[in-house]
Backbone as CSV, one residue per row, in Angstrom:
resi,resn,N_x,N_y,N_z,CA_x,CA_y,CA_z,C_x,C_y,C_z
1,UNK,137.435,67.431,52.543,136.043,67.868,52.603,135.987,69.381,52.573
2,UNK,134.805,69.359,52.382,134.585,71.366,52.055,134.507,71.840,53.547
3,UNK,134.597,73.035,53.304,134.179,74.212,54.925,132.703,73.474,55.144
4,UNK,132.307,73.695,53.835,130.669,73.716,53.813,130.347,72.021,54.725
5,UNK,131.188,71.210,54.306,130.638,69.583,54.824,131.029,69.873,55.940
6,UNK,131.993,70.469,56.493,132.594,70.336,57.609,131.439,70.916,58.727
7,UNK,131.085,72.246,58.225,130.204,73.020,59.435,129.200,71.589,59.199
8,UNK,128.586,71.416,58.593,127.370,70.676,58.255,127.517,69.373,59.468
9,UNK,128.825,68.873,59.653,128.923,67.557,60.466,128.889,68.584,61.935
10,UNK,129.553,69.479,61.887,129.887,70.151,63.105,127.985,70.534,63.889
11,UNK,127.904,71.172,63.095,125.953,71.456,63.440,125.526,69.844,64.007
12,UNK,125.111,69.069,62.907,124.662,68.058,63.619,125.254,67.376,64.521
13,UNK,126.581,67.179,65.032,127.086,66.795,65.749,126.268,67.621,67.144
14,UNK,125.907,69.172,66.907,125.773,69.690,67.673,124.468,69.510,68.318
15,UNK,123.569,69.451,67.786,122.295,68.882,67.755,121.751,67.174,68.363
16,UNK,122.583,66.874,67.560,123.179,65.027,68.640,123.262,65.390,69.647
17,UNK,124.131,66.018,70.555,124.798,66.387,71.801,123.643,66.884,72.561
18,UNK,123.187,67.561,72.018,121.982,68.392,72.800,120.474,67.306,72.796
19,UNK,120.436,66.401,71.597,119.028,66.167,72.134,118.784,64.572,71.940
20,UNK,119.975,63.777,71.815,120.593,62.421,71.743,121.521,62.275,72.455
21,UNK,121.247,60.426,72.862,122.717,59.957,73.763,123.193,59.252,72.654
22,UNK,124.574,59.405,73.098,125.072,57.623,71.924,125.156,57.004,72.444
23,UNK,124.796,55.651,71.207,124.498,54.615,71.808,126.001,53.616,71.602
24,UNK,126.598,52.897,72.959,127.392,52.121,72.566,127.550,50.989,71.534
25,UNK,128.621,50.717,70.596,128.463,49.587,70.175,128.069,48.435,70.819
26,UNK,127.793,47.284,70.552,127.524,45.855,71.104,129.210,44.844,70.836
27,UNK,129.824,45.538,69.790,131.280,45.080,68.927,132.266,45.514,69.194
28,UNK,133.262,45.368,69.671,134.315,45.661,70.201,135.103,46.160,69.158
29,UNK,134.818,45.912,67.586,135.130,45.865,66.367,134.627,47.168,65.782
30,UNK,133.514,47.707,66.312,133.242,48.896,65.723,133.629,50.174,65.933
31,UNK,134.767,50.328,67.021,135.345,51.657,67.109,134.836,52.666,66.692
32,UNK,133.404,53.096,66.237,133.403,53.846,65.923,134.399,55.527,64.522
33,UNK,134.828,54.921,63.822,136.036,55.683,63.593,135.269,56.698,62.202
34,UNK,133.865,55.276,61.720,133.372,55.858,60.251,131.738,56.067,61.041
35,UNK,131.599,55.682,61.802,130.011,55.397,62.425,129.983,55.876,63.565
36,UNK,128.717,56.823,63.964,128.830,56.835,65.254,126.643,56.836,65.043
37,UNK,126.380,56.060,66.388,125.067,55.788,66.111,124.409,56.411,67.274
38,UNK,123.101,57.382,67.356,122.914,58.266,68.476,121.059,57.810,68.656
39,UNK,120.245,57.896,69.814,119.211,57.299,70.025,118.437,58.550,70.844
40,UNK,117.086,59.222,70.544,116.857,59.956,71.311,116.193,59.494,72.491
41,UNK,116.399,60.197,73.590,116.290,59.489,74.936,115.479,58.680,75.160
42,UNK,113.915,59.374,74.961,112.492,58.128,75.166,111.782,58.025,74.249
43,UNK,112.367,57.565,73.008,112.164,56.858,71.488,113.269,55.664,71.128
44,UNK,112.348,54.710,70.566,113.386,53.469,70.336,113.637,53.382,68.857
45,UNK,114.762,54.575,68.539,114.778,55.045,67.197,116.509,55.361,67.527
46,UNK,116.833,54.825,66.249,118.517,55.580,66.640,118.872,55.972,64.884
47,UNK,120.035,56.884,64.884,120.208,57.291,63.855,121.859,57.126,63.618
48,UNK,122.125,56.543,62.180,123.609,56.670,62.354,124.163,57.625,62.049
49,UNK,125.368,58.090,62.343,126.211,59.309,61.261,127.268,59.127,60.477
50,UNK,127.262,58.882,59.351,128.587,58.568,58.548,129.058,59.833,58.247
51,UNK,130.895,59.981,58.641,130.923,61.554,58.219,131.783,60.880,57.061
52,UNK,132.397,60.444,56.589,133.670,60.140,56.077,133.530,60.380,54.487
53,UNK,132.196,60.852,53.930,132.472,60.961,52.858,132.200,62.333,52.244
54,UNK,132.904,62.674,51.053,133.075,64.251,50.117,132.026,64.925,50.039
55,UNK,131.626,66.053,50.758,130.286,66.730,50.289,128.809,66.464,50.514
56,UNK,129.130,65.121,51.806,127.777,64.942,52.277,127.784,64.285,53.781
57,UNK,126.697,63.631,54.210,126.858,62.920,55.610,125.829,62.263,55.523
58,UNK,126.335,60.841,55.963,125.174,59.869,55.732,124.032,59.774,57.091
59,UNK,122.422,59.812,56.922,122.120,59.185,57.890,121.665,57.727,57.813
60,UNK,121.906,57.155,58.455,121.349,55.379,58.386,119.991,55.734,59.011
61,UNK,119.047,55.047,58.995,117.699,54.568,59.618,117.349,53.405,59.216
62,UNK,116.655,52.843,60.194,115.706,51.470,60.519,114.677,52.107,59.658
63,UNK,113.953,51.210,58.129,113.109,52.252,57.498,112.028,52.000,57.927
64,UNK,111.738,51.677,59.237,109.996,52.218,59.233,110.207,53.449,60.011
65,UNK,111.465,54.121,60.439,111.685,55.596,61.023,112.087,56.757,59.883
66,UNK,112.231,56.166,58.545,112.451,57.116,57.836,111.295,58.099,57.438
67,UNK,111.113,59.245,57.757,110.406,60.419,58.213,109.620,60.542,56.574
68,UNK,108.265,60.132,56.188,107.692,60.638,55.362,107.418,62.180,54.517
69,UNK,107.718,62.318,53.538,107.610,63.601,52.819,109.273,64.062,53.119
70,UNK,110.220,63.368,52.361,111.590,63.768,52.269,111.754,64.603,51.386
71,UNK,112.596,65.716,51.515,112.916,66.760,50.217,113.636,66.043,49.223
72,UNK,113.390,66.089,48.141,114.008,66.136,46.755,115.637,66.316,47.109
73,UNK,116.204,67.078,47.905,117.694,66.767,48.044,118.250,65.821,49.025
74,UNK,117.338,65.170,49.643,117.604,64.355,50.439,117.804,63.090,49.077
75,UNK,118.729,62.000,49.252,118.822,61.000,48.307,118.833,60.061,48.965
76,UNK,117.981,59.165,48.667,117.583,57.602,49.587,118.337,56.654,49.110
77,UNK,118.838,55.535,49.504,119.068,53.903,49.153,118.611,53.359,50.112
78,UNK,117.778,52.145,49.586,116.979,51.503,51.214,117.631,50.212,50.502
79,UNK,118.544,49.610,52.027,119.174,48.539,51.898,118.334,47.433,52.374
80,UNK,118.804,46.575,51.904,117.828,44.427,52.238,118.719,43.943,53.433
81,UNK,118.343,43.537,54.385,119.336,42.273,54.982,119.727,41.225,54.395
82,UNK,121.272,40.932,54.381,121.244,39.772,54.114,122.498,39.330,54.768
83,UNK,122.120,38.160,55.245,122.742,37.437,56.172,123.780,38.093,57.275
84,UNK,125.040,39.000,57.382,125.612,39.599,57.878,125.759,41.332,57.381
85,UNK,125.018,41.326,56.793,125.074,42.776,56.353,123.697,43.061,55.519
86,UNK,123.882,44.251,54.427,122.692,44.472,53.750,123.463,44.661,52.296
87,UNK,122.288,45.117,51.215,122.571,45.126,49.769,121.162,46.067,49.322
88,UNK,121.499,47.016,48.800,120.656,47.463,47.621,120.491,46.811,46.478
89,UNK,119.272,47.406,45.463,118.931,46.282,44.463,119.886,46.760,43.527
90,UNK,121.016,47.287,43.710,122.066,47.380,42.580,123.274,46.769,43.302
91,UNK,123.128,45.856,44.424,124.061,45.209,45.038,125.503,45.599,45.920
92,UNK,125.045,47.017,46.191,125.978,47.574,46.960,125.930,47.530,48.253
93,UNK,126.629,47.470,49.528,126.348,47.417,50.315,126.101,48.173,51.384
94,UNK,125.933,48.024,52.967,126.486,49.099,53.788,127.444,49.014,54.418
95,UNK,127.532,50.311,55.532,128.286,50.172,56.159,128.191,49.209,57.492
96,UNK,129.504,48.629,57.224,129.725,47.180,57.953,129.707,47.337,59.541
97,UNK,129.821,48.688,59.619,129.956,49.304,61.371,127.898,48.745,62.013
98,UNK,127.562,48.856,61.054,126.184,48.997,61.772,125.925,47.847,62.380
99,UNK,126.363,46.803,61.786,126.110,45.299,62.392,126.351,45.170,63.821
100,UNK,127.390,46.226,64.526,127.415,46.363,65.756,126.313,47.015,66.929
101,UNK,124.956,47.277,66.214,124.309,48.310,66.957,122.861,47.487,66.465
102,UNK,121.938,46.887,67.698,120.943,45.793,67.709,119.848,46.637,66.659
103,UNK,120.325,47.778,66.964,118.737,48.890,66.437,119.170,49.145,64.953
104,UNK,120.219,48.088,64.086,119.845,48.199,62.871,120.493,46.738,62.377
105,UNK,120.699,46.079,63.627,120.568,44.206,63.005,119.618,43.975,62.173
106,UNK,119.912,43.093,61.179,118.851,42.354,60.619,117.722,42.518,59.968
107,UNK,117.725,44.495,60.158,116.302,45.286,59.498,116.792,45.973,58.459
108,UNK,115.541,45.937,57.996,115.673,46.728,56.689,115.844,48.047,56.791
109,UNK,117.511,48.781,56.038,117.223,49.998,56.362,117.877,51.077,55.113
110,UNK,117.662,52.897,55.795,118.226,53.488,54.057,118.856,54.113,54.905
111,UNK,119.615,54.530,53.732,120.795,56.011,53.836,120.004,56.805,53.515
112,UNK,120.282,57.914,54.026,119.900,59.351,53.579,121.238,60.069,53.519
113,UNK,121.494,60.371,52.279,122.769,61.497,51.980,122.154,63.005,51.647
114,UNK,122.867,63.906,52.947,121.972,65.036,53.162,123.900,65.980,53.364
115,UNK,123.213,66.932,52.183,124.160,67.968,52.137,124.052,69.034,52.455
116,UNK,122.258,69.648,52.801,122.319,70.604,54.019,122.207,70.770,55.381
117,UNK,121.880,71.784,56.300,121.512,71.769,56.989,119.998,71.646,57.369
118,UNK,119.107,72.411,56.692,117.939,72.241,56.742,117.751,70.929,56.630
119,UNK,118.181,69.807,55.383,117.786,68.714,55.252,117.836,67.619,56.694
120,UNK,118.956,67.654,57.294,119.754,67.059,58.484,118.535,67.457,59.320
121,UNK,117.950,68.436,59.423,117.571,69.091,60.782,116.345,68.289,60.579
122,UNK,115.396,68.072,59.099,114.264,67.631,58.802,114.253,65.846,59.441
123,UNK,115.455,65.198,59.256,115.332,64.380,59.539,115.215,63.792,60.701
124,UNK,116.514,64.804,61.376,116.627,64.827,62.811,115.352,64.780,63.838
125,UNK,115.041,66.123,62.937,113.826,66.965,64.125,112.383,65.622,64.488
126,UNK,112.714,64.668,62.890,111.428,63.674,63.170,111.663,62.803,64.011
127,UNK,112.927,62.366,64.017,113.209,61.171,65.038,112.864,61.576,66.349
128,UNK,112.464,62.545,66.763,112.349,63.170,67.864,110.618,63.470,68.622
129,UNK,109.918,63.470,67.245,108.354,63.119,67.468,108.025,62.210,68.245
């Protein structure tokens, strides 16, 4: 990964810490290793963090929390439930970690792949309304 992805996880990590708890898995299976899922204190909203991939960081959301009026560099996939996991309409899936965390069982939800900071912060800052 770049300097650039790296500060980028490091910031929001930092921002998590300060104004989110994490939330434990429910799965003994989810170790956390690609996922870590954070909830702000008195909102029943949680957000995931995928760091693991080149040049960006995923956020997961439950999409009726995905924050209206997203920037143009923010890039969406809003996944379907289905049966043990989810699928976009090009049949890809998610990440399998989430199935461990009740606040994105069974709902419909998107990625947001966000490669700045500003973008991260936009999303962040709403879950927090």
């Amino acid at each position: 990964m770049s300097n650039d992805t790296e500060a980028l996880k490091d910031e929001v990590r930092k921002f998590l810490r300060l104004h989110m708890t994490p939330v434990p898995a429910q799965l003994a299976t989810s170790g956390k290793k690609h996922l870590e899922v954070w909830r702000p204190v008195d909102k029943p909203r949680a957000v995931g963090l995928e760091m693991d991939h080149a040049g960006l960081i995923g956020l997961w959301l439950a999409r009726q929390h995905v924050p209206p009026g997203l920037p143009d560099s923010i890039t969406r996939v809003d996944k379907e439930p289905k049966l043990n996991g989810w699928t976009d309409a090009a049949g890809r899936g998610a990440n399998s970690n989430l199935t461990a965390y009740v606040e994105f069982r069974r709902k419909k939800i998107s990625r947001l792949a966000v490669t700045s900071l500003p973008d991260a912060m936009f999303v962040l800052e709403a879950l927090l309304k």
